[in-house]
LOTI-201241 format. One line per 8 residues: number of its first residue (from 0); their letters; for each residue x, y, z of C-alpha. Coordinates in nm, 4 decimals. Each point is the difference from the previous one (the first is absolute). Layout:
NUM) A) X/Y/Z | ...
! end
This chain:
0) XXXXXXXX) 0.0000/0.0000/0.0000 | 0.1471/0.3469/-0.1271 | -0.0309/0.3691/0.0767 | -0.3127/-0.0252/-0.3131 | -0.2004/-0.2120/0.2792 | -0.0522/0.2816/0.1866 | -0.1348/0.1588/-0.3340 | -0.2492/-0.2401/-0.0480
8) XXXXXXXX) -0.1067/-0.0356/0.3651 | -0.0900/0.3730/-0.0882 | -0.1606/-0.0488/-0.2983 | -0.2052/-0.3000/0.1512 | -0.1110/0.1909/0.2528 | -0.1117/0.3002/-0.2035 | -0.1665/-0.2666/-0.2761 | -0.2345/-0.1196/0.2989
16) XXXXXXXX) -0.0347/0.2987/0.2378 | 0.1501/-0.2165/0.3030 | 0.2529/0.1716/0.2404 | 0.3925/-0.0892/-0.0706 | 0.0546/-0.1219/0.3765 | -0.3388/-0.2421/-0.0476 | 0.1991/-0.1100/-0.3292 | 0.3472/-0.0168/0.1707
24) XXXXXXXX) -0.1615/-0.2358/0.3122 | -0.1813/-0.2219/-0.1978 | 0.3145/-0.0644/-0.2507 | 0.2197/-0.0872/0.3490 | -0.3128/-0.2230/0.1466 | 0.0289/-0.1874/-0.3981 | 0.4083/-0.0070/0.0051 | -0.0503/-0.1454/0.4276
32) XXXXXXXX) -0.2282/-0.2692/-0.1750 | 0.2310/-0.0710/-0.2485 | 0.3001/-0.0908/0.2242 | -0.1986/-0.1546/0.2303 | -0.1021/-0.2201/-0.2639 | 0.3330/-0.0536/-0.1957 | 0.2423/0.0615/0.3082 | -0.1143/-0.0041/0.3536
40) XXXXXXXX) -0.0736/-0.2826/0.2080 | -0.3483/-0.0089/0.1640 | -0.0555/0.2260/0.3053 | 0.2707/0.2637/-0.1048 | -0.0471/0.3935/0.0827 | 0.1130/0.1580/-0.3281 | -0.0603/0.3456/-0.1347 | 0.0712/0.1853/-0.2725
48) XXXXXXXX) 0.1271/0.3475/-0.0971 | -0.0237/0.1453/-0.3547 | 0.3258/0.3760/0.0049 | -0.2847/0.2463/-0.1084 | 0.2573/0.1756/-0.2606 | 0.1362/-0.2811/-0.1428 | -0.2573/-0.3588/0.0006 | 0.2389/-0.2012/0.1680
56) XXXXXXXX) -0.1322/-0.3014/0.1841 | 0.1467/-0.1297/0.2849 | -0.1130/-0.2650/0.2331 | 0.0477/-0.0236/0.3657 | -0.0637/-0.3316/0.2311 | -0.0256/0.0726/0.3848 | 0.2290/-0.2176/0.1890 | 0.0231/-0.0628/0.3814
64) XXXXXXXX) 0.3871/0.0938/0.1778 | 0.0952/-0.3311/0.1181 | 0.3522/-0.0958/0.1358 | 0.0691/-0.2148/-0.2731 | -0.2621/-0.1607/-0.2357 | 0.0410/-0.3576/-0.1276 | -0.2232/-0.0012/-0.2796 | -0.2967/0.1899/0.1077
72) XXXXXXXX) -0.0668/0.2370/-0.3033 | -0.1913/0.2496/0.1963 | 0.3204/-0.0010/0.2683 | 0.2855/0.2381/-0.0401 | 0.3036/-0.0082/0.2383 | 0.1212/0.2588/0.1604 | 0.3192/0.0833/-0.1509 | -0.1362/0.0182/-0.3573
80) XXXXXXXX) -0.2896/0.2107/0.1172 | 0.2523/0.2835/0.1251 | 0.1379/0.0537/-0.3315 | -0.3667/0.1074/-0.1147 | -0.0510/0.2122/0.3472 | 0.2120/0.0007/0.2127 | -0.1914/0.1027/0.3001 | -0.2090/-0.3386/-0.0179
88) XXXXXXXX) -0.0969/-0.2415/0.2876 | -0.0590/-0.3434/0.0483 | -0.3479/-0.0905/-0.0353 | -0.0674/0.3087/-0.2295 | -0.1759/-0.0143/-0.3448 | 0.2014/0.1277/-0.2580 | -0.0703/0.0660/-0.4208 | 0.2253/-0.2048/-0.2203
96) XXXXXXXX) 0.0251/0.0888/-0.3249 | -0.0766/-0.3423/-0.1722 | -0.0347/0.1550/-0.4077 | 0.0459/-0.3042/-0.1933 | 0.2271/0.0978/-0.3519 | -0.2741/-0.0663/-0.2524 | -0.3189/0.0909/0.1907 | -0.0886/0.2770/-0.2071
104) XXXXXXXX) -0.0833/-0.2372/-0.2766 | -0.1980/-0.2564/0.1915 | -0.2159/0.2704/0.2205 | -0.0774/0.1465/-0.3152 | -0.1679/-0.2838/-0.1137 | -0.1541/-0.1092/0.2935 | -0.0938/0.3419/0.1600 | -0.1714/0.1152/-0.3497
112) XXXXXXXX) -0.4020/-0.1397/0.1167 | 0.0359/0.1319/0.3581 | 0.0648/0.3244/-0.0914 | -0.2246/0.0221/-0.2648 | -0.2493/-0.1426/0.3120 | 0.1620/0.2598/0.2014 | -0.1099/0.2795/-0.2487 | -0.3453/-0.0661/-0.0315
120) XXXXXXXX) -0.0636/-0.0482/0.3546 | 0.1443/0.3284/0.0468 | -0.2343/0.1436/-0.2647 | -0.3168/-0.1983/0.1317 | 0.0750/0.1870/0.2895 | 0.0274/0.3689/-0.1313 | -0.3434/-0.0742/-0.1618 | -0.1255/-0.1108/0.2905
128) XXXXXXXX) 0.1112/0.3325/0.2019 | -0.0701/0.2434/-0.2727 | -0.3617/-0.1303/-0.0449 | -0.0861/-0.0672/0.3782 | 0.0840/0.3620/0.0720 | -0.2423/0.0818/-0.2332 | -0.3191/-0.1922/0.1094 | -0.3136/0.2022/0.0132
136) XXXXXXXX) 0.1214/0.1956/-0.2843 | -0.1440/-0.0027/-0.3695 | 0.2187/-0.1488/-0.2667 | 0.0054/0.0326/-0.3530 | 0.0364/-0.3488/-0.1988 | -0.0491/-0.2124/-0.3303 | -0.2188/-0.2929/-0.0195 | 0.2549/-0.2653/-0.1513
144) XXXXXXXX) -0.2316/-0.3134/0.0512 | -0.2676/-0.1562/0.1216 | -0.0326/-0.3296/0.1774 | -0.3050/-0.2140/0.1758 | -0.1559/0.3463/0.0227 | 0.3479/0.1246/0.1933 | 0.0845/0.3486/-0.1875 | 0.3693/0.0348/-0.0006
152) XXXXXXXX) 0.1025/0.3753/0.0129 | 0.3709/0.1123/-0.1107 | 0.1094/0.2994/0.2547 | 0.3068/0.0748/-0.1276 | 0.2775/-0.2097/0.2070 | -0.2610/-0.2734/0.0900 | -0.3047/-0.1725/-0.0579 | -0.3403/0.0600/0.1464
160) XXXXXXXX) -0.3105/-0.2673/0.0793 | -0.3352/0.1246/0.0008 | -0.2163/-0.3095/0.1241 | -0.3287/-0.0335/-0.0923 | -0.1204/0.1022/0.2912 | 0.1674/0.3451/-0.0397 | -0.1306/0.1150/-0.3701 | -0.2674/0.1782/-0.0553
168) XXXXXXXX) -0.2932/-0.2015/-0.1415 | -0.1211/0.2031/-0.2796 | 0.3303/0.0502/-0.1107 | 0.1402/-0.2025/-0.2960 | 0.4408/-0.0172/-0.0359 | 0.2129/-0.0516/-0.2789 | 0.3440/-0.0948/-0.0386 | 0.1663/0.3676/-0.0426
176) XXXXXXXX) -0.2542/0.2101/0.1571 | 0.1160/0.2650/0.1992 | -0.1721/0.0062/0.3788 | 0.0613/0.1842/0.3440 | -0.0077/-0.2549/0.2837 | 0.0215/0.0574/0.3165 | 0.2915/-0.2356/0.1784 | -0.1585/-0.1856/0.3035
184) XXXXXXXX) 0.3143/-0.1699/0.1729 | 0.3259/-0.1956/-0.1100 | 0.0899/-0.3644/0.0743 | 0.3365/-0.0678/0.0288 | -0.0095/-0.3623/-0.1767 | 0.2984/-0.3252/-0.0390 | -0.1151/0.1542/-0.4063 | 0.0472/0.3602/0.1022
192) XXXXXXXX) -0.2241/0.2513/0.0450 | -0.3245/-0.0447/0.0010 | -0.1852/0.3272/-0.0608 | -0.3808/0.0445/0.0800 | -0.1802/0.2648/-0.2173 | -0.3556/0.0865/-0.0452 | -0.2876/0.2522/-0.1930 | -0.2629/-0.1083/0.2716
200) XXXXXXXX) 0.1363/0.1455/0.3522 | -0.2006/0.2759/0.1227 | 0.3788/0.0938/0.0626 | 0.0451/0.0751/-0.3954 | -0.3185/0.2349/0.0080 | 0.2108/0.2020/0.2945 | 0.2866/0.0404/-0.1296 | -0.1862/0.0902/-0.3707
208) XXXXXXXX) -0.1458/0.3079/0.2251 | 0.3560/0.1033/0.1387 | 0.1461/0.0253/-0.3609 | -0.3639/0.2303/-0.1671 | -0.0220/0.1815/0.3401 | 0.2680/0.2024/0.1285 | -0.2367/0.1060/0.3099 | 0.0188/-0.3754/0.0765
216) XXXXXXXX) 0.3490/-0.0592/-0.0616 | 0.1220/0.3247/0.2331 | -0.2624/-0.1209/0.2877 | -0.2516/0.3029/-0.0264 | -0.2471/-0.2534/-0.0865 | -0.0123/-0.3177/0.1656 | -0.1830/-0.3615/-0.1496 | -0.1681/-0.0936/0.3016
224) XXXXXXXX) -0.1450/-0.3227/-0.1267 | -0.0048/-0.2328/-0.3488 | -0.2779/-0.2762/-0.1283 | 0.0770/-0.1736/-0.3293 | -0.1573/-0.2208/-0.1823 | 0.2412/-0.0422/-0.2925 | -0.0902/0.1140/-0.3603 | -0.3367/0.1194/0.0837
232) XXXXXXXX) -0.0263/0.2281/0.2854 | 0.1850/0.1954/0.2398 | -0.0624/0.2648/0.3041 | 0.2429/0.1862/0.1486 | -0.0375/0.2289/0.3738 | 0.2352/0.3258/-0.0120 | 0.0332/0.2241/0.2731 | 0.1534/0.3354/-0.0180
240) XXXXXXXX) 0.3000/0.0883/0.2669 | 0.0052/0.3339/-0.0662 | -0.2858/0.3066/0.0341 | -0.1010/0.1158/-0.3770 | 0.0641/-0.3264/-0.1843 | -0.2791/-0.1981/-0.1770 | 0.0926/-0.3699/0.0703 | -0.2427/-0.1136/-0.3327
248) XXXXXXXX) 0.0312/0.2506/-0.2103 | 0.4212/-0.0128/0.0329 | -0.0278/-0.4046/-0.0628 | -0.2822/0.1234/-0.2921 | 0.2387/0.2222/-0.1461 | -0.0868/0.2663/-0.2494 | -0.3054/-0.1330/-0.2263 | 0.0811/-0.3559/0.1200
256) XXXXXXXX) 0.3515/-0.0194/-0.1585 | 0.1559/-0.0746/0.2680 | -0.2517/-0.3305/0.1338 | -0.0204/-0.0485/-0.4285 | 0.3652/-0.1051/0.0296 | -0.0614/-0.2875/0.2815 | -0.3070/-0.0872/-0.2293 | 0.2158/-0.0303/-0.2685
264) XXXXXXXX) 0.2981/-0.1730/0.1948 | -0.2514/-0.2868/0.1170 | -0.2126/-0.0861/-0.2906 | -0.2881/0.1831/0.0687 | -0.0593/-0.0526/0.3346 | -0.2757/0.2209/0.1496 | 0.1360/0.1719/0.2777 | -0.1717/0.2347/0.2721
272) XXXXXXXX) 0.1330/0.2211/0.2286 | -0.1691/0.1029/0.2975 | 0.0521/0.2089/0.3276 | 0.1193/-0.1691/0.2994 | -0.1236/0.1218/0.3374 | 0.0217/-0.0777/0.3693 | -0.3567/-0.0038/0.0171 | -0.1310/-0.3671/-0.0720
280) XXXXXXXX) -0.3460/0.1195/-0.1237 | 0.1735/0.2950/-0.2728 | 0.2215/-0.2967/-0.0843 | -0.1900/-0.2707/-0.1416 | -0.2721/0.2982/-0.1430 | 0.3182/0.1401/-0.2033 | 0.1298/-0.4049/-0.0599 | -0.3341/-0.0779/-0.2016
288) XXXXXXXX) 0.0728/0.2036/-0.2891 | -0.1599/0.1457/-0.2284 | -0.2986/-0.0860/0.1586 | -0.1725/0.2738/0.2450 | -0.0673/-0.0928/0.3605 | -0.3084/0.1257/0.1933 | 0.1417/-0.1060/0.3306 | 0.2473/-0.2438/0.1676
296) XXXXXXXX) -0.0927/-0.2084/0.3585 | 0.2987/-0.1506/0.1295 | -0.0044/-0.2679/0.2378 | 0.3263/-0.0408/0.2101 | -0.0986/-0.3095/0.1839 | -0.0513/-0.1695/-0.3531 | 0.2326/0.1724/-0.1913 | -0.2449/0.0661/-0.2436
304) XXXXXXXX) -0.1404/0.2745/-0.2255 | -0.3478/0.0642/-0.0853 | 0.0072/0.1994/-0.2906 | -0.3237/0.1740/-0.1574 | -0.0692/0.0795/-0.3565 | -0.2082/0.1876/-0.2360 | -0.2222/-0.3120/-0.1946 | 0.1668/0.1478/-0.3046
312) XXXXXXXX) 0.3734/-0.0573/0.1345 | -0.0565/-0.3302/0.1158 | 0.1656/-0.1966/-0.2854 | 0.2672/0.2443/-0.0507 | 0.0704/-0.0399/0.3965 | 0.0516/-0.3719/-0.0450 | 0.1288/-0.0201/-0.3621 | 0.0102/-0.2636/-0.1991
320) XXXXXXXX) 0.0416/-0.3069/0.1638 | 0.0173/0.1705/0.3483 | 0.3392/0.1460/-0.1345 | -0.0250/0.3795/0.1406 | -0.1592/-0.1236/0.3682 | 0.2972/-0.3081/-0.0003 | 0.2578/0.2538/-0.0497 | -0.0821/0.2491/0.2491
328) XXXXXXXX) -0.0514/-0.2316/0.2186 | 0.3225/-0.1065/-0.0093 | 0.1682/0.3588/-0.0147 | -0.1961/0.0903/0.2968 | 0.0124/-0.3237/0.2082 | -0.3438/0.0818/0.0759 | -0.2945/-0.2740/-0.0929 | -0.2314/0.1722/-0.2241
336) XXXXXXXX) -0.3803/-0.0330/-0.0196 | -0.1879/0.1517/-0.2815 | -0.3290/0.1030/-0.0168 | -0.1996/0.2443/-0.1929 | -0.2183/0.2903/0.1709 | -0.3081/-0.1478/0.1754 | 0.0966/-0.3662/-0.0994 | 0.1609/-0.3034/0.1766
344) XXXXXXXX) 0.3778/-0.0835/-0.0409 | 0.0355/-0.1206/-0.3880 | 0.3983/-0.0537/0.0212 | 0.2735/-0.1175/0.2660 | 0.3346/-0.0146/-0.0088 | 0.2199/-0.1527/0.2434 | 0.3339/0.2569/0.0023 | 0.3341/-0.1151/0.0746
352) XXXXX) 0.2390/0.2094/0.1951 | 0.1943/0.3074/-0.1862 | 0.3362/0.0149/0.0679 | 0.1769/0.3325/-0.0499 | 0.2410/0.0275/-0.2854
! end
């Protein structure tokens, strides 16, 4: 190994975007194996040092200070010890340089698959750092293929798997499509990273809103609460944190360009914004939506909501399917009973608990 070793240790390391000491230590754990194989009886300490400048390998064996050593070959007496250091003791552990004349030839052959194991190892685990900073975050990728109804996503420097489970189900993907996913966690796999991304998180829709709305994004206006139901509907609590701001019409944006891009983003997706407030009766009024409410009755014992309706407003309170009442139920955590003016309840909907975003 020559002075141009150094060179391509360089050049390797620059070609995969792996540190040079990460490079350097896995070469001297290959060269160790190598010796070990070739050279060293079992059980032997031995190490390895590559001269930074130059590329030259040498190896060393520790050997225990012994008054003299018969043939033990990890023994070293005590005179021949002292010419190495001279301040050595009996009993010590000392480094012996143990380079064999033509080991540059056979640890380059059998050193070449463990580094190349080394270096991939050391880039599985970049990956995995560089992407599990970044979960919760929205990523911009390529569909490359599709398998069992498993989109694979490329992100760049890895690969992305959006499960069934996590697409949206009107949506319809294509190898080469261009999509925004949001990146749910990273495994760190014996196959390397495995990196969890989806379109359906109610985490997506967030983070959608901090990109359109600055208001959002600088916390002057604060999501208080998220229901999704994926590719169809969507309603979204703001809150202003600051006197003078309008918490809807800021997420509204001027003549709706600003919700018209998160439309746009997810397909489609209908998505209403409504006024949080403290007050659980204002709340679940505001939560159902376009529909007007005559008057709210909350029960505290029950956790539920009786909710009263013009006749007219009925349907649009429930929408179709019981969509609008499910979803504010479930941004408001309250249950919700419909009913229209003068009339027994028509609609209930058990809600489930909002968490804040």
């Amino acid at each position: 190994m020559k002075s141009d070793f150094v060179t391509a240790i360089s050049q390797l390391c620059s070609e995969k975007g792996v540190t040079r000491e990460a490079v350097m230590h896995a070469i001297e754990a290959a060269l160790v194996s190598a010796y070990k194989r070739n050279f060293a009886p079992t059980g032997q300490n031995v190490t390895a040092k590559i001269d930074p400048a130059t590329g030259s390998v040498r190896i060393f064996v520790e050997k225990q200070v012994v008054e003299r050593d018969g043939d033990a070959v990890d023994k070293i007496p005590l005179d021949v010890a002292r010419r190495i250091r001279p301040d050595v003791q009996l009993g010590e552990f000392l480094a012996v340089e143990a380079t064999p004349p033509n080991f540059g030839r056979i640890a380059a052959q059998t050193a070449k698959q463990v580094i190349l194991q080394r270096l991939r190892d050391e880039e599985r685990r970049m990956v995995f750092e560089e992407y599990h900073e970044r979960e919760g975050e929205l990523l911009h990728g390529v569909v490359q293929r599709i398998e069992n109804r498993n989109v694979f996503i490329d992100l760049g420097k890895a690969e992305g798997i959006m499960a069934p489970s996590d697409q949206v189900p009107t949506e319809r993907y294509y190898p080469g499509q261009r999509l925004r996913v949001y990146l749910v966690e990273v495994h760190d796999t014996h196959k390397g990273p495995q990196i969890i991304v989806s379109r359906n998180h109610k985490m997506m829709l967030r983070r959608l809103f901090e990109q359109e709305v600055p208001e959002i994004f600088n916390g002057t206006v604060e999501i208080k609460a998220i229901a999704r139901e994926a590719g169809a509907r969507s309603k979204v609590a703001v809150a202003a944190r600051q006197e003078g701001i309008d918490p809807v019409g800021s997420c509204v944006g001027m003549r709706g360009v600003r919700i018209q891009n998160i439309v746009n983003e997810l397909g489609g997706e209908k998505i209403d914004v409504v006024q949080w407030s403290p007050d659980p009766a204002t709340f679940v009024a505001n939560a159902l939506s376009p529909a007007q409410v005559i008057s709210v009755e909350i029960s505290e014992d029950e956790k539920t909501a009786t909710v009263i309706v013009p006749e007219r407003q009925l349907s649009l309170a429930i929408g179709k399917e019981g969509q609008n009442a499910r979803l504010a139920a479930k941004l408001t955590g309250w249950r919700i009973d419909i009913k229209a003016a003068g009339a027994e309840p028509v609609a209930q909907q058990v809600g489930e608990k909002a968490t804040s975003e």
